[in-house]
C-alpha positions in Angstrom: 40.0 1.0 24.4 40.4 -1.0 21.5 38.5 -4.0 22.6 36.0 -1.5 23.1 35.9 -0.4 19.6 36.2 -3.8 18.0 33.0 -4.9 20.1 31.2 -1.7 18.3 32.0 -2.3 15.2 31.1 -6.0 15.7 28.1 -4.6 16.5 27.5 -1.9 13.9 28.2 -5.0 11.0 25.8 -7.4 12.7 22.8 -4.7 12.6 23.9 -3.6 8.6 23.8 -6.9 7.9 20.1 -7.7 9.6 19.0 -4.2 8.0 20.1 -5.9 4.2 18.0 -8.7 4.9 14.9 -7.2 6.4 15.2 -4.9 3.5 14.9 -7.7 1.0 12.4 -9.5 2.7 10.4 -6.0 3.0 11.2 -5.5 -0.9 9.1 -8.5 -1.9 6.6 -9.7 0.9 3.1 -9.2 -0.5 1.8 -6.1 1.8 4.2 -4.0 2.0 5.5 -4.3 -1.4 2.3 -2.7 -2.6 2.7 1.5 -4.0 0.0 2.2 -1.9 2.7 1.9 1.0 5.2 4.7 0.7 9.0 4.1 0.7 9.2 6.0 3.8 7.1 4.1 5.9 8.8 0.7 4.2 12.4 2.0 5.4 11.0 3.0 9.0 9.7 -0.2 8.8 12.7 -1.8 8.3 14.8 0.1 10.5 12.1 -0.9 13.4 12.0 -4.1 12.6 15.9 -4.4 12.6 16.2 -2.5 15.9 14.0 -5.7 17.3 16.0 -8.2 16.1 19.6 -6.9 15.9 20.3 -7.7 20.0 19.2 -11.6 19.6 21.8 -11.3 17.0 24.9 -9.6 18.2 26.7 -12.8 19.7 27.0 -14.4 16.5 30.2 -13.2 15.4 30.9 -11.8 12.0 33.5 -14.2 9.4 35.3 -11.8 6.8 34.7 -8.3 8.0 37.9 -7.4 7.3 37.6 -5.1 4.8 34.9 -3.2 2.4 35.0 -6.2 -0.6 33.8 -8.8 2.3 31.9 -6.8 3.8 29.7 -5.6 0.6 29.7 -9.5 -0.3 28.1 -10.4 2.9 25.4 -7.0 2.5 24.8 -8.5 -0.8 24.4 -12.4 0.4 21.9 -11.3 2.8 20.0 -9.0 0.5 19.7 -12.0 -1.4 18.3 -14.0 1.1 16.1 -11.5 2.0 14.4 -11.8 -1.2 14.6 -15.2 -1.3 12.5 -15.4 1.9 10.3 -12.5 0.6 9.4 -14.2 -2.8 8.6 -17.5 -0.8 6.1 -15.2 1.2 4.6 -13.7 -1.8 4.5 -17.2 -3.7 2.6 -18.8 -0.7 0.2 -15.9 -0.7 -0.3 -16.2 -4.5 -1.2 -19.5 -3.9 -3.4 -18.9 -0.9 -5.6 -16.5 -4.0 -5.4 -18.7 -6.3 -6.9 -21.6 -4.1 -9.6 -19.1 -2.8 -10.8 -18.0 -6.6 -11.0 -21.6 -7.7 -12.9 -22.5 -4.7 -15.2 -19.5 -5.3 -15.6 -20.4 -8.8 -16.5 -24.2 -7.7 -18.9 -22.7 -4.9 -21.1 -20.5 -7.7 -20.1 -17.9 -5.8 -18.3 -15.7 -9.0 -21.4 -16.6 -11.2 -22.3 -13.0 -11.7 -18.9 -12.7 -13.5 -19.8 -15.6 -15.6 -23.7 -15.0 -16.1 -25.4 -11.6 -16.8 -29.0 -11.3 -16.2 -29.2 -7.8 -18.7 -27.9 -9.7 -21.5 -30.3 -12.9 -20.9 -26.8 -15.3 -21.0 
């Protein structure tokens, strides 16, 4: 019986710990960081996605669970990741904008924000 219970809590750590970092990578990736996106919809979000990955992940077993200090350092390292991986999403995407308004700059394709034909300039 214990085995049994030592397997579920295994278990129960491994998806907390994919929920932190989902959450932090859902905290900064570029859509669904936006307000138009309520905070309901992110956390179903997360949850959903974490219910997908958490079974790939249950064999890799847990270091330090043994009590509520290692476990909140490990919820907090993986928050942290989370973002890390979310502000690398939202950096690349930044940069993907940026390279498309200089490239429409170059192309003459902004030129009515530059020129206006009212003002003869």
């Amino acid at each position: 019986m214990e085995t049994w219970l030592a397997l579920y809590t295994q278990q129960v750590i491994v998806f907390v710990l994919v929920l932190a970092r989902v959450s932090g990578l859902l905290t900064l990736a570029p859509v669904w960081s936006s307000r138009a996106i309520p905070v309901r919809v992110r956390a179903f979000l997360a949850v959903g996605l974490t219910l997908i990955i958490t079974p790939l992940q249950w064999h890799v077993p847990v270091r330090d669970a043994q009590d509520v200090l290692h476990i909140g350092l490990l919820l907090a390292g993986e928050f942290l990741i989370g973002l890390a991986l979310g502000l690398a999403v939202m950096i690349y995407f930044a940069g993907l904008e940026l390279a498309g308004q200089v490239l429409g700059q170059m192309s003459g394709m902004s030129l009515a924000e530059v020129v206006s034909p009212t003002y003869d300039a």
